[in-house]
C-alpha positions in Angstrom: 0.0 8.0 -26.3 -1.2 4.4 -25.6 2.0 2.2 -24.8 2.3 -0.4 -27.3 3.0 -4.1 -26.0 6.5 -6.0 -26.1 5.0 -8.2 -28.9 3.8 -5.3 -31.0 7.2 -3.6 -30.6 9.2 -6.9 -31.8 6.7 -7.4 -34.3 7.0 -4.0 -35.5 10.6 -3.5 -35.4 11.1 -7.3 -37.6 9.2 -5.5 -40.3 10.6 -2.2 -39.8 14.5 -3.7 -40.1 13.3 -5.9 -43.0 12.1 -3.1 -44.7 15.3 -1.3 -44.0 17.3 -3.9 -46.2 15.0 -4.8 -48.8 14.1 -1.3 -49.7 15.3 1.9 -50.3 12.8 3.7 -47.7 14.8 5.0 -44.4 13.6 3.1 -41.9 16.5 4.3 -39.3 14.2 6.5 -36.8 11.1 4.0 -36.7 13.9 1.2 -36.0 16.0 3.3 -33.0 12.5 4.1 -31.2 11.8 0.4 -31.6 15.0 -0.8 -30.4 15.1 1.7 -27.1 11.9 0.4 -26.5 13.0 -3.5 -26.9 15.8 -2.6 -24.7 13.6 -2.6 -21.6 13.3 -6.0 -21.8 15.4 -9.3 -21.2 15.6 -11.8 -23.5 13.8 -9.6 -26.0 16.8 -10.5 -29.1 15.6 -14.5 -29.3 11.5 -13.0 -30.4 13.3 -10.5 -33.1 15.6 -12.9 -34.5 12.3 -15.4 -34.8 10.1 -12.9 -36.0 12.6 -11.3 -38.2 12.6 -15.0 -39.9 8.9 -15.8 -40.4 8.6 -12.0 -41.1 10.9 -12.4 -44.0 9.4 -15.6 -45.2 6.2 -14.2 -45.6 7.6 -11.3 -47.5 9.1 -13.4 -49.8 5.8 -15.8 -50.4 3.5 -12.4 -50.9 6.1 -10.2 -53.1 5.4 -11.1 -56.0 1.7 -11.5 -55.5 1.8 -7.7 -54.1 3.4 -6.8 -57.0 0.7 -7.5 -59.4 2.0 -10.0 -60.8 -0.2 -13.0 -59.8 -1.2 -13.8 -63.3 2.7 -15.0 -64.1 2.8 -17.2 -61.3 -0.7 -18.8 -62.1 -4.1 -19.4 -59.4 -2.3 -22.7 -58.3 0.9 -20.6 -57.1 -0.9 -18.2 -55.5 -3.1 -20.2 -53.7 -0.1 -22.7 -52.4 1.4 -19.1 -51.5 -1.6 -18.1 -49.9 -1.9 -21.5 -47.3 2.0 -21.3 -46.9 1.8 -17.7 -45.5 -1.5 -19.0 -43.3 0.8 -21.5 -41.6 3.6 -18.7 -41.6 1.3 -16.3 -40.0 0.1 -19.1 -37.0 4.1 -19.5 -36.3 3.6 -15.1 -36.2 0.9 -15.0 -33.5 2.2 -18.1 -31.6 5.6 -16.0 -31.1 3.9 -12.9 -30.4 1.5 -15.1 -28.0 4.6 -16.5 -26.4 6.0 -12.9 -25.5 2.7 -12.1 -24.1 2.8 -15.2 -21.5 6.5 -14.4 -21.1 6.8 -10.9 -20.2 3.1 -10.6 -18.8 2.2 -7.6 -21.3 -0.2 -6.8 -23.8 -3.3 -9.2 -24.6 -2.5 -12.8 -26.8 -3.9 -12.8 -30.8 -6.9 -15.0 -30.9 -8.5 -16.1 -34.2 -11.9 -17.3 -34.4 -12.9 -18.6 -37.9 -10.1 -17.6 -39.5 -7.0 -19.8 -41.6 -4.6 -18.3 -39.0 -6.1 -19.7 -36.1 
């Protein structure tokens, strides 16, 4: 098994717990293996609480677009939605870039030619 990063774990584990309250899909096992993993590490609580936010933002922006209904909120909506979760997303990698710098692990998210960069 290839060890995943600190990042990729926080990152993961965000999305994981967000899913655990905004769904009904059990996320409990994926979440514990996460959080014995994010226990390793020191300070590891301040990079969930931040991801856990943006996370949640862009879940918000893109819900309603994933849920097919992108004709209700009209092509001017969806686009502002669209450049808001591109600015979201640059907060995303510059967290995840941080933990990389911080904890000396895993390999930082570089975009080339692309809205999140």
């Amino acid at each position: 098994m290839i060890k995943m990063s600190i990042s990729e774990i926080t990152d993961r584990l965000s999305i994981a717990i967000l899913k655990q309250e905004r769904t009904d899909v059990d996320m409990t096992s994926e979440i514990n293996f996460y959080k014995t993993e994010l226990d390793l590490y020191e300070d590891s609580d301040l990079y969930l609480d931040k991801l856990k936010e943006v996370n949640g933002k862009i879940w918000d922006l893109e819900s309603d677009i994933r849920s097919g209904k992108e004709g209700l909120l009209g092509l001017e909506e969806v686009g502002r939605r669209a450049l808001m979760i591109r600015d979201l997303n640059k907060i995303r990698v510059g967290y995840k870039n941080e933990m990389v710098e911080k904890y000396d692990e895993g390999f930082k998210e570089i975009k080339i030619n692309h809205g999140s960069s």
